[in-house]
BARO-380065 format. One record per residue (C-alpha): residue in one letter; x, y, z. Coordinates in Angstrom, 1 decimal. Example, Ala and Ser with C-alpha at 12.3 -4.5 7.8 and 13.67 -1.06 7.14 Angstrom:
[rec A, [12.3, -4.5, 7.8]]
[rec S, [13.7, -1.1, 7.1]]
END
This chain:
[rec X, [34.4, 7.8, -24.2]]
[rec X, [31.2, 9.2, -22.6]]
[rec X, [31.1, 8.4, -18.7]]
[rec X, [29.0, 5.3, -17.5]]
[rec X, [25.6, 6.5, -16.1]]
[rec X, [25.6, 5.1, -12.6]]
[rec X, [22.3, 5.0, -10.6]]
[rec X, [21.2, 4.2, -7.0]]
[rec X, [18.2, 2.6, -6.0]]
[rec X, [16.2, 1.8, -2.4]]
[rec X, [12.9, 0.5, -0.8]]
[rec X, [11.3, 2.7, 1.4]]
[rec X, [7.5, 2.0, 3.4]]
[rec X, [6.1, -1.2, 4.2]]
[rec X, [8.0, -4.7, 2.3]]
[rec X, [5.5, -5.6, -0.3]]
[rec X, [6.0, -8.5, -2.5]]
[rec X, [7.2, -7.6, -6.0]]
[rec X, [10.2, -5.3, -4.7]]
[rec X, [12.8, -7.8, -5.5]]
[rec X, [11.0, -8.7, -8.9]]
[rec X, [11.0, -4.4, -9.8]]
[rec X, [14.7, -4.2, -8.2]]
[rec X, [16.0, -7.2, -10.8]]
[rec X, [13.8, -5.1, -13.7]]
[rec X, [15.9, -2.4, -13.7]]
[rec X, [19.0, -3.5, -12.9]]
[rec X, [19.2, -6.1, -15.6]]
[rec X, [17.8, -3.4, -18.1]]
[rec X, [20.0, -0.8, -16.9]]
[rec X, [23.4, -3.1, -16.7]]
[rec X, [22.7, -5.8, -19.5]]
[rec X, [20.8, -3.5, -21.9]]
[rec X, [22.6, 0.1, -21.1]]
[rec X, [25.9, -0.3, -19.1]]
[rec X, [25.2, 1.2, -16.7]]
[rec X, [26.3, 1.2, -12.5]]
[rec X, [23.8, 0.6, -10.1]]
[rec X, [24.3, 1.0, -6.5]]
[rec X, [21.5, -0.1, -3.6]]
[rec X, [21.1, 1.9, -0.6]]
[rec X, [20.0, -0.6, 2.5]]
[rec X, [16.8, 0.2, 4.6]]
[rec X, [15.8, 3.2, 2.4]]
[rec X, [16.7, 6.8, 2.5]]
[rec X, [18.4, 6.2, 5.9]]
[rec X, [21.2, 4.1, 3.8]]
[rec X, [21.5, 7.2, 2.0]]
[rec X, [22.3, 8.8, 4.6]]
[rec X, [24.2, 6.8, 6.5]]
[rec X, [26.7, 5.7, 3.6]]
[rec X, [25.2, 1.9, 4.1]]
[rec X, [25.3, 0.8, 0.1]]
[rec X, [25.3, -2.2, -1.5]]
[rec X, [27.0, -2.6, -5.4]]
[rec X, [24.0, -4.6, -8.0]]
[rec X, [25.5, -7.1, -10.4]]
[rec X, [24.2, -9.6, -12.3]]
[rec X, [25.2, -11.9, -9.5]]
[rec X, [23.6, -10.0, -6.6]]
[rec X, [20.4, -9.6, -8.5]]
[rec X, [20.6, -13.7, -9.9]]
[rec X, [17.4, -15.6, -8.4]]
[rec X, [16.1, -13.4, -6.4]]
[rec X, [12.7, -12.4, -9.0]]
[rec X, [10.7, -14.7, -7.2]]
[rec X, [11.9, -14.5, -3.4]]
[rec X, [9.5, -12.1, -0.9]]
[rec X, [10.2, -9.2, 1.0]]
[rec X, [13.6, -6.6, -0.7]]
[rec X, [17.4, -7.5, -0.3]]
[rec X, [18.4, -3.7, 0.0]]
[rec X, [15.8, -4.3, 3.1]]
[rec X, [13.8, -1.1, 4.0]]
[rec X, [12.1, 1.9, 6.2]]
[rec X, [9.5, 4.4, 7.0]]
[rec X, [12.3, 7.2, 7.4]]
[rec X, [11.6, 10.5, 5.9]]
[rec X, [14.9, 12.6, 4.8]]
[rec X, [13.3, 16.0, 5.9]]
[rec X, [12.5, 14.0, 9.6]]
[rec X, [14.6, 11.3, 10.1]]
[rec X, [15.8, 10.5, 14.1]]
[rec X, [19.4, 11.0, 14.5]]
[rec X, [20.6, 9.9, 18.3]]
[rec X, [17.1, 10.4, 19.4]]
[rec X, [16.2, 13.9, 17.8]]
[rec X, [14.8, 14.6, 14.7]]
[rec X, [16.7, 16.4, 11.9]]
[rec X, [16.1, 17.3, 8.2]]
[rec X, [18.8, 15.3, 6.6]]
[rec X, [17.8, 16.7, 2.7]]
[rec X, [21.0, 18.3, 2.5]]
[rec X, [22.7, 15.4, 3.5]]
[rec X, [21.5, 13.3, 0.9]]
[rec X, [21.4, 15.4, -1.9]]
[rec X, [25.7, 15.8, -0.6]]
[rec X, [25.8, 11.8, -1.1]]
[rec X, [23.9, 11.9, -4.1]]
[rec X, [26.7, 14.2, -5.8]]
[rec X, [29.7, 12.4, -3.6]]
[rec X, [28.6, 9.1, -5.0]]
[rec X, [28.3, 10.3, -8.7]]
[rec X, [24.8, 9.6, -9.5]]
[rec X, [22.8, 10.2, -12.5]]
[rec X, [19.3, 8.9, -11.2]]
[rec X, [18.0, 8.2, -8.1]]
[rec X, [14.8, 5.2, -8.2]]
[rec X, [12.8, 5.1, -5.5]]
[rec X, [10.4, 1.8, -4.9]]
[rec X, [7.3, 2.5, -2.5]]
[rec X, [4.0, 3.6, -1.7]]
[rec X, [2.2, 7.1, -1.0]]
[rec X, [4.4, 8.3, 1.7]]
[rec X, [7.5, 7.8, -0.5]]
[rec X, [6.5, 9.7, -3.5]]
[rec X, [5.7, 12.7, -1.8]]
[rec X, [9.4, 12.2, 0.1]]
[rec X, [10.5, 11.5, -3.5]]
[rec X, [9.0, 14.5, -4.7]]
[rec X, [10.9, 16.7, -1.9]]
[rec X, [14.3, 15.0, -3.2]]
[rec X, [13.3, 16.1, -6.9]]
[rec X, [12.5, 19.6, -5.7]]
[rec X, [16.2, 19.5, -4.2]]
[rec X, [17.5, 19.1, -7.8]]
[rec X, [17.9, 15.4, -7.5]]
[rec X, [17.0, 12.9, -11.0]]
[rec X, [14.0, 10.7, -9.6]]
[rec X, [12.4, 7.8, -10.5]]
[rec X, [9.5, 6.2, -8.7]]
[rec X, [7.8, 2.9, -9.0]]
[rec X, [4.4, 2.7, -7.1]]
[rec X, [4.3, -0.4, -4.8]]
[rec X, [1.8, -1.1, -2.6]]
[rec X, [-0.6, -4.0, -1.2]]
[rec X, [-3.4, -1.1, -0.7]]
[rec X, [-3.5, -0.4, -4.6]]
[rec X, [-4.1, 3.5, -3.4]]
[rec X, [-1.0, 5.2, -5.4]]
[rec X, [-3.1, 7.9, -7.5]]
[rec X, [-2.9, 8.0, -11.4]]
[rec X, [-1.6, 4.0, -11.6]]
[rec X, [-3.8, 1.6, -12.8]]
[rec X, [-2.2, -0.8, -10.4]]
[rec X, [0.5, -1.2, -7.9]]
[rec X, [2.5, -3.9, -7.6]]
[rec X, [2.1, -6.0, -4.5]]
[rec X, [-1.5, -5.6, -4.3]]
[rec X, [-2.6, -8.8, -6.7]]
[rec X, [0.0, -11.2, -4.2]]
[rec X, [-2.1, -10.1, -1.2]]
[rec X, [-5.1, -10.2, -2.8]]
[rec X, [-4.2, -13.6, -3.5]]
[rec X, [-3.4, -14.2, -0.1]]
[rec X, [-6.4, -12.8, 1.4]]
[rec X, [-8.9, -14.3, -0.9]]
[rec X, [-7.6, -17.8, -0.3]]
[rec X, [-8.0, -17.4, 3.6]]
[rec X, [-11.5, -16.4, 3.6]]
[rec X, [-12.0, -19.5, 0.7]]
[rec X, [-10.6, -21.4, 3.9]]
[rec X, [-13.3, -19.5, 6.9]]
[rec X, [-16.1, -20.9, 4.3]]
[rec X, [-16.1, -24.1, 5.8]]
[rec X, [-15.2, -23.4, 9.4]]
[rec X, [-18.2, -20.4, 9.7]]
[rec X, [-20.4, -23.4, 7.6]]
[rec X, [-19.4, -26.2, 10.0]]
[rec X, [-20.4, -23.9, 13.5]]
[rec X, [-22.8, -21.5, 12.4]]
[rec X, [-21.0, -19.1, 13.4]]
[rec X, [-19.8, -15.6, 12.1]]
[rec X, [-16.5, -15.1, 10.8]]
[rec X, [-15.4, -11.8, 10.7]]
[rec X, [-11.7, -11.4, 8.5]]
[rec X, [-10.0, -7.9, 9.1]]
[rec X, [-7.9, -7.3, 6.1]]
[rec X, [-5.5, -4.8, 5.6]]
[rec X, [-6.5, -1.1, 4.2]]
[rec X, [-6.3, 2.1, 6.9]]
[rec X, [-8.1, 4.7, 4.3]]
[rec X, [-8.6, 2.5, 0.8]]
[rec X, [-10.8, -0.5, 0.3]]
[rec X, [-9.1, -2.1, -2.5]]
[rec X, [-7.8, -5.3, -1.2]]
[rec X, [-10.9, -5.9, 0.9]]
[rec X, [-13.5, -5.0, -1.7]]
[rec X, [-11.4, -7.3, -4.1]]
[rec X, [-10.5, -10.2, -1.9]]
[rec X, [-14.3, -10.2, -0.4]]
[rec X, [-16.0, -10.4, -3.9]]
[rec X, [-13.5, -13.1, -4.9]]
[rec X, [-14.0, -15.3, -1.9]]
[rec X, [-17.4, -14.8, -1.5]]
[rec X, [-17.9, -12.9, 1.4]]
[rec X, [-21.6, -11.6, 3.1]]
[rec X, [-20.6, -8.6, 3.9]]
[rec X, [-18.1, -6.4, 2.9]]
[rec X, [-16.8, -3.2, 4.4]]
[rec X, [-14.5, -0.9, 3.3]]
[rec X, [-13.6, 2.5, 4.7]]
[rec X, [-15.0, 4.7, 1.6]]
[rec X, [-18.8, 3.2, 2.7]]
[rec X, [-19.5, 4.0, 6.3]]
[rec X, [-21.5, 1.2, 7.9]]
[rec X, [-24.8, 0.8, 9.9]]
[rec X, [-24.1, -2.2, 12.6]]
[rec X, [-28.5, -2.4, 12.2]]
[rec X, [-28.0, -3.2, 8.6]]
[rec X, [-25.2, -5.3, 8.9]]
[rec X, [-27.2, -7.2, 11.5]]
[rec X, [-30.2, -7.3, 9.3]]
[rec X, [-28.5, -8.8, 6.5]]
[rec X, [-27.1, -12.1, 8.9]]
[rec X, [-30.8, -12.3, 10.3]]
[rec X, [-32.2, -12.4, 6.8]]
[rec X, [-29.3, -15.2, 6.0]]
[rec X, [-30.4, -16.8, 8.9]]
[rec X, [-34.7, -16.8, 8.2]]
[rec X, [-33.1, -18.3, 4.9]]
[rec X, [-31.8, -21.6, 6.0]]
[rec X, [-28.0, -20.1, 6.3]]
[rec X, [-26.6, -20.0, 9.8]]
[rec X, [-23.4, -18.6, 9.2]]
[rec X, [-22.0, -15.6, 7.6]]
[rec X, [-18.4, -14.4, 6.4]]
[rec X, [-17.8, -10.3, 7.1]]
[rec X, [-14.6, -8.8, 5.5]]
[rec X, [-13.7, -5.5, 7.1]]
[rec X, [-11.0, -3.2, 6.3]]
[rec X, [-9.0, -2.2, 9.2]]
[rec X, [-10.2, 1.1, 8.6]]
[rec X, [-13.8, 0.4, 8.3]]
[rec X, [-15.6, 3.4, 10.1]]
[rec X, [-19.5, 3.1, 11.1]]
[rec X, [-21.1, 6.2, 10.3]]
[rec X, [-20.4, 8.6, 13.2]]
[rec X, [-16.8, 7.8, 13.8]]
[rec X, [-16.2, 8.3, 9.9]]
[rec X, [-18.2, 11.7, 10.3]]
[rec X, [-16.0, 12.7, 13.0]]
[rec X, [-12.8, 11.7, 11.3]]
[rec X, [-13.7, 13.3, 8.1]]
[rec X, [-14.6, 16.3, 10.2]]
[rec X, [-11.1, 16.6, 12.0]]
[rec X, [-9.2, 15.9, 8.6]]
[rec X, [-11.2, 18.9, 7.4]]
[rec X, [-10.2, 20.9, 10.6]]
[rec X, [-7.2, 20.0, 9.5]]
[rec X, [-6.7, 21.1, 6.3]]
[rec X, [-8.6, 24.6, 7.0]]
[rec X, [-6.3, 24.9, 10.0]]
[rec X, [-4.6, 28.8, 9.5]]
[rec X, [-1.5, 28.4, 11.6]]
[rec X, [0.3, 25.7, 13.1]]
[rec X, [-1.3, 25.7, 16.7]]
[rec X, [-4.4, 24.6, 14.6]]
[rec X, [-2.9, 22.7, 12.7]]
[rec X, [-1.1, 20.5, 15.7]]
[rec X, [-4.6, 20.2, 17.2]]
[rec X, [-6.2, 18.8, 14.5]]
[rec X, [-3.8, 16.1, 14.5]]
[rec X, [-3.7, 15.5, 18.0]]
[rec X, [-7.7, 14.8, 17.6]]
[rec X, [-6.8, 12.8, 14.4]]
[rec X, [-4.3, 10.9, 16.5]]
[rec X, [-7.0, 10.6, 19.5]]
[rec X, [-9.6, 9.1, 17.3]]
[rec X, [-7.1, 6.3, 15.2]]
[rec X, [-6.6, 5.6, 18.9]]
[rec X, [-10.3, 5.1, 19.8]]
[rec X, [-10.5, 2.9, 16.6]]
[rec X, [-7.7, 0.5, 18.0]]
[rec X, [-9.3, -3.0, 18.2]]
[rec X, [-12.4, -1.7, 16.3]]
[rec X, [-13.2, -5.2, 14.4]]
[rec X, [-13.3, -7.8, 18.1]]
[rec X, [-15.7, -4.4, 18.9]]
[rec X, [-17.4, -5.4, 15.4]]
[rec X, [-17.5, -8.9, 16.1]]
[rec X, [-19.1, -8.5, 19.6]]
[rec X, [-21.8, -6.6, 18.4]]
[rec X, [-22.7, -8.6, 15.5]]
[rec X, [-22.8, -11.7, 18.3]]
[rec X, [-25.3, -9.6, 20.8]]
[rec X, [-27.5, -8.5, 17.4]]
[rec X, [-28.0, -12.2, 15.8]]
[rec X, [-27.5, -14.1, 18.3]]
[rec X, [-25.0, -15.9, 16.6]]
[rec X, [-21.2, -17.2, 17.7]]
[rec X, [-18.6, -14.9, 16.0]]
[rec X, [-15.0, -15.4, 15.7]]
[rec X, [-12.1, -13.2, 14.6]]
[rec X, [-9.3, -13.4, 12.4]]
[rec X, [-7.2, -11.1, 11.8]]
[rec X, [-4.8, -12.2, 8.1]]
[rec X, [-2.0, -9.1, 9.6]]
[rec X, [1.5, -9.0, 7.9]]
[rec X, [0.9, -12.7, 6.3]]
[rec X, [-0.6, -10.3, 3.4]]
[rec X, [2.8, -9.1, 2.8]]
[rec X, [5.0, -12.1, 2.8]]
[rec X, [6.0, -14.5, 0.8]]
[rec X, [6.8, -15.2, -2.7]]
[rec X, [4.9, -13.0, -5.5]]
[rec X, [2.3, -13.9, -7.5]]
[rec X, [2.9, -14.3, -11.1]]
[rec X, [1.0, -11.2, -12.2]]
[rec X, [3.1, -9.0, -9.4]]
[rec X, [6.4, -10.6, -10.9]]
[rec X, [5.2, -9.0, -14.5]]
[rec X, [4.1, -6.0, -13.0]]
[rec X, [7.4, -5.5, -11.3]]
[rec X, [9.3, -6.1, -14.2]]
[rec X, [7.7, -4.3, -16.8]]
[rec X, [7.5, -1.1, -14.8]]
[rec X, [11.3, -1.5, -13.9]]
[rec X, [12.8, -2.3, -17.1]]
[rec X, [10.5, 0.6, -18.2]]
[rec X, [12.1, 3.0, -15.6]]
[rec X, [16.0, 2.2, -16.8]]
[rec X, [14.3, 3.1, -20.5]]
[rec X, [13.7, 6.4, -19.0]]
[rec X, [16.6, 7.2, -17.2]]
[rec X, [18.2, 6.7, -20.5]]
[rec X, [16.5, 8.9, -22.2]]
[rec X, [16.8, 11.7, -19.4]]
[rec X, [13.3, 11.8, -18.1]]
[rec X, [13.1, 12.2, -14.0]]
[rec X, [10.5, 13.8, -12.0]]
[rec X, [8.5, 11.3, -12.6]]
[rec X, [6.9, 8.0, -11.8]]
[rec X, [6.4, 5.0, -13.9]]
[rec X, [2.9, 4.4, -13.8]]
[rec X, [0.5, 1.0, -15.1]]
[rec X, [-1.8, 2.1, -17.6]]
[rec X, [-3.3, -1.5, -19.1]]
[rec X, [-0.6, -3.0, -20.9]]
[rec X, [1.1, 0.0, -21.4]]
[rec X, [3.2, 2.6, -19.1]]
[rec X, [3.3, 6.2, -18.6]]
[rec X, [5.5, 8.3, -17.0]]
[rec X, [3.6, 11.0, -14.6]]
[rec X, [5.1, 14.0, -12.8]]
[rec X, [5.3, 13.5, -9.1]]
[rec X, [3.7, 16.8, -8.6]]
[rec X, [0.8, 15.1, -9.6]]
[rec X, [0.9, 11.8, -7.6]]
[rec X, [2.3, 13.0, -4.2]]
[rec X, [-0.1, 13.7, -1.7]]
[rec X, [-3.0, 11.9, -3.2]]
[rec X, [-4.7, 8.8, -2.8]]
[rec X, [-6.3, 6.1, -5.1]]
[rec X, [-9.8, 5.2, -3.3]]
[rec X, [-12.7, 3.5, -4.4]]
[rec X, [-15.4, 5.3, -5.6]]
[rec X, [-18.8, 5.0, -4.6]]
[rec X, [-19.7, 3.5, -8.2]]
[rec X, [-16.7, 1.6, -9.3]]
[rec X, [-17.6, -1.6, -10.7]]
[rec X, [-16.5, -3.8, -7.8]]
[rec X, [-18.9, -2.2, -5.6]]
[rec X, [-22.0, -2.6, -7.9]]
[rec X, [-20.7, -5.9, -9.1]]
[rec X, [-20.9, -6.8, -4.8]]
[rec X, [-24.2, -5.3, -4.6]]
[rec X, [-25.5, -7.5, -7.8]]
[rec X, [-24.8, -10.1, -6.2]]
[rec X, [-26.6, -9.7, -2.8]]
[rec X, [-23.0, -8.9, -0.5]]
[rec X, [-23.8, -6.2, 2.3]]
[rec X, [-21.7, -3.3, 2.2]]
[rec X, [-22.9, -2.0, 5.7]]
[rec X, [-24.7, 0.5, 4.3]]
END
């Protein structure tokens, strides 16, 4: 009798709704359809680590496709520098030692941008990986979605359907800061859908003047009130030149002194952008004259139960990603393409980022309409 494949599987990044819904895709595809053993590691690659597992069965997966957050809870830890008493430490070795100890075929790693490039390490380490792409920023290259990102953009759409009435009711100037520190996705998409002004994103540096103008000319119009939806990473002009200009440093940078100092400058500027939209608002206020009020929607993007489409997402790609491990495919991550999936080498996905171009059809569909994108 041929062994029983047995695979782990963990959450690593920020929670995201959906992770529950991909968890229960491939464990009911890879126990109920293919025998196999699954085992979760807790709080991401530190549970791997650390020996902190947790055994799926149909009972541990039962009812949780529509609960929020992930049961095998999660973390930002990297294995190459995770903190150990206080230090860091490349623990690579250590978890490749587990992977063998614990008799794994597969290892499927749910997360974002950060986690397929530390997916990608554990692959080069000889490891059989499996990625699925989850994210409420939508930014996980060569995906046509990721799940996660239609919940929040659900969530964020409906609270700036709610500012409608309270901007409408005291002339005022609502500005929403949504989530999205170098991709506009979930702005853009929630703006357009709830009818927002103005719209900015981090891909269009803005002109405070022309954001200004467009209220004033809302104003002369009869409408006294306006709804701005800013990404948290909205830059105006020169602080996005200057960014853009240190991440170049950065990536011309010869040694590691250079190197180090170009993220010390990075590190100085995301400082200097730190309460960036109550700047936004302010200035808005002393340019039109008008009262503006902040809201910032925060982690409430991120909780709670998934929308419908996430739920499919989710378990498509993760009944999709037991298919594969079957089949002996790894290296690879199980990416949206319409209706369909496709498997894509990590080498291709890790280290880049799924922004919105200039001409995508949200941003001319915006414009069409009259929204301000601040520039």
């Amino acid at each position: 009798m041929p062994r029983t494949k047995r695979i782990g599987i963990l959450t690593a990044g920020g929670d995201s709704p959906g992770l529950n819904a991909a968890i229960r895709g491939v464990g009911k595809t890879a126990l109920g359809f293919y025998g196999m053993e699954i085992i979760g590691f807790r709080d991401g690659f530190r549970g791997l680590v650390e020996d902190r597992r947790l055994k799926l069965d149909k009972t541990t997966l039962a009812g949780i496709l529509t609960v929020g957050g992930t049961i095998l809870g999660t973390s930002r830890d990297k294995p190459h520098r995770m903190t150990i008493d206080g230090r860091l430490h490349d623990m690579t070795g250590v978890i490749v030692k587990n992977y063998k100890r614990y008799g794994l075929d597969a290892l499927v790693c749910l997360g974002g941008g950060g986690t397929q490039k530390n997916a990608l390490r554990l692959a080069q380490a000889g490891l059989n990986i499996v990625t699925l792409p989850k994210t409420i920023d939508n930014d996980v290259a060569l995906t046509d979605a990721t799940f996660g990102f239609a919940t929040a953009l659900d969530i964020a759409t409906e609270a700036i359907d709610r500012l409608h009435s309270t901007a409408h009711s005291h002339h005022r100037i609502i500005v929403a800061e949504i989530m999205g520190h170098r991709s506009g996705w979930l702005t853009l998409g929630a703006g357009i859908a709830g009818g927002a002004d103005v719209i900015l994103i981090p891909e269009i540096p803005y002109d405070i003047q022309k954001i200004a103008n467009a209220i004033r000319r809302r104003s002369k119009a009869g409408t006294n009130f306006s709804i701005v939806a800013v990404a948290e990473g909205a830059m105006a002009g020169d602080d996005a030149r200057a960014y853009a200009a240190a991440e170049a440093r950065k990536e011309r940078a010869r040694n590691q002194k250079e190197k180090h100092e170009a993220k010390l400058e990075l590190a100085a500027l995301e400082a200097q952008h730190t309460g960036h939209t109550l700047r936004l608002a302010k200035q808005l206020e002393e340019l039109t004259r008008l009262e503006s009020r902040v809201t910032i929607l925060g982690y409430v993007q991120r909780g709670g139960t998934p929308s419908p489409a996430d739920r499919l997402l989710a378990t498509r790609l993760g009944s999709v990603c037991a298919d594969l491990i079957h089949e002996g495919v790894f290296g690879v991550m199980v990416a949206a393409r319409g209706d369909r999936t496709e498997p894509v080498p990590l080498e291709k996905v890790a280290g880049k980022r799924k922004t919105v171009p200039p001409d995508h059809p949200w941003v001319e569909a915006a414009r069409r309409v009259g929204t301000s994108l601040g520039d």
